[in-house]
Structure formats: structure tokens, C-alpha cells
C-alpha positions, 0 to 999 in steps of 0.5 A: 293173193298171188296164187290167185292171179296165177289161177286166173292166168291160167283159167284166162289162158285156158279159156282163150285156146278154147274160144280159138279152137271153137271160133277157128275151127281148129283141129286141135283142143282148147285146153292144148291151145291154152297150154301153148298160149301159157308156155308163150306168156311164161316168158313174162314175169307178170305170168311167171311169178303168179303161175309159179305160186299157183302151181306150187299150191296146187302142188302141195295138194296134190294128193286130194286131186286123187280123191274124186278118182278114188270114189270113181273107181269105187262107184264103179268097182262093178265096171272094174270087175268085168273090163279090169283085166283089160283095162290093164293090159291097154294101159300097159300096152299103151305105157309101152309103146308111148316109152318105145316111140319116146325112145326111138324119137331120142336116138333117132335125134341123137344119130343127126349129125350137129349143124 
């Protein structure tokens, strides 16, 4: 019963960014809306302790999420044949560059003298 509170906290949470984001007129997603919305009321011990049970069910199933990408992938294999080789090299460009601009934004931290 938990885990299920923890569920409608975070569908509850999601769905308040969504309708700030589409009500406001914000520039940013509903879902990352809910997300900053979730990491404020974590500090909550109502959110906390549900949210954790869900997240460790959600957690100890992990591996049937990956079923439905799965039957993509083979439902499109024609796809994958011709832009695979593409595909691969955005991925990995953009996996570098992500770990690049990470890596630059640390030490570049790191070079700030402490207040």
C-alpha cells in the first residue's frame, strides 16, 4: 500500500508541473516541472518514506522496462539497418560531449577560490 502512495505522489507531482507548465506558459516541460516539485516536497517525511518504497519496487523491476524498447528496436530493425551507423555515432558524439562539458564544468568549479 505504500509503494502505491509513493506512485500517486509522484503521478500527483507530475501532473502539477504539467498543468504549471501549460497554465503559465512556461518555457520548460511539465515533467521537469514535477521533478523540481518532487525534489521540494522530498524534504517531507509523508513524500519521503512512500516515494522511497516506490522507487525501490520500481527499481527491483527494472529489467521489464527495457521490454517494450526491446520490441521497438525489433519492430523497426528496417529503420536500424539504414540510420544505424548514424544513429551510433550521435550517440556516441553526444555521450562525449555531455562527459566533456561535465568535466569541464567541475574543474572549472574546482578553480574557484572558497568563500
Amino acid at each position: 500500500m505504500i509503494p502505491l502512495r509513493g506512485l500517486a505522489w509522484l503521478l500527483a507531482l507530475q501532473s502539477l508541473g504539467e498543468l504549471l507548465a501549460r497554465g503559465l506558459h512556461l518555457p520548460f516541460p511539465g515533467p521537469v516541472i514535477g521533478m523540481v516539485l518532487l525534489l521540494v516536497a522530498l524534504r517531507w517525511e509523508p513524500v519521503r518514506t512512500p516515494v522511497a518504497a516506490c522507487a525501490d519496487f520500481l527499481l527491483s523491476h527494472l529489467s521489464l522496462l527495457f521490454v517494450p524498447v526491446g520490441v521497438g528496436v525489433i519492430v523497426h530493425l528496417p529503420l536500424l539497418a539504414q540510420y544505424g551507423g548514424r544513429m551510433l555515432v550521435v550517440l556516441v558524439l553526444s555521450t562525449w560531449v555531455g562527459l566533456a562539458v561535465t568535466a569541464l564544468v567541475l574543474y572549472v568549479g574546482r578553480q574557484r577560490p572558497p568563500k
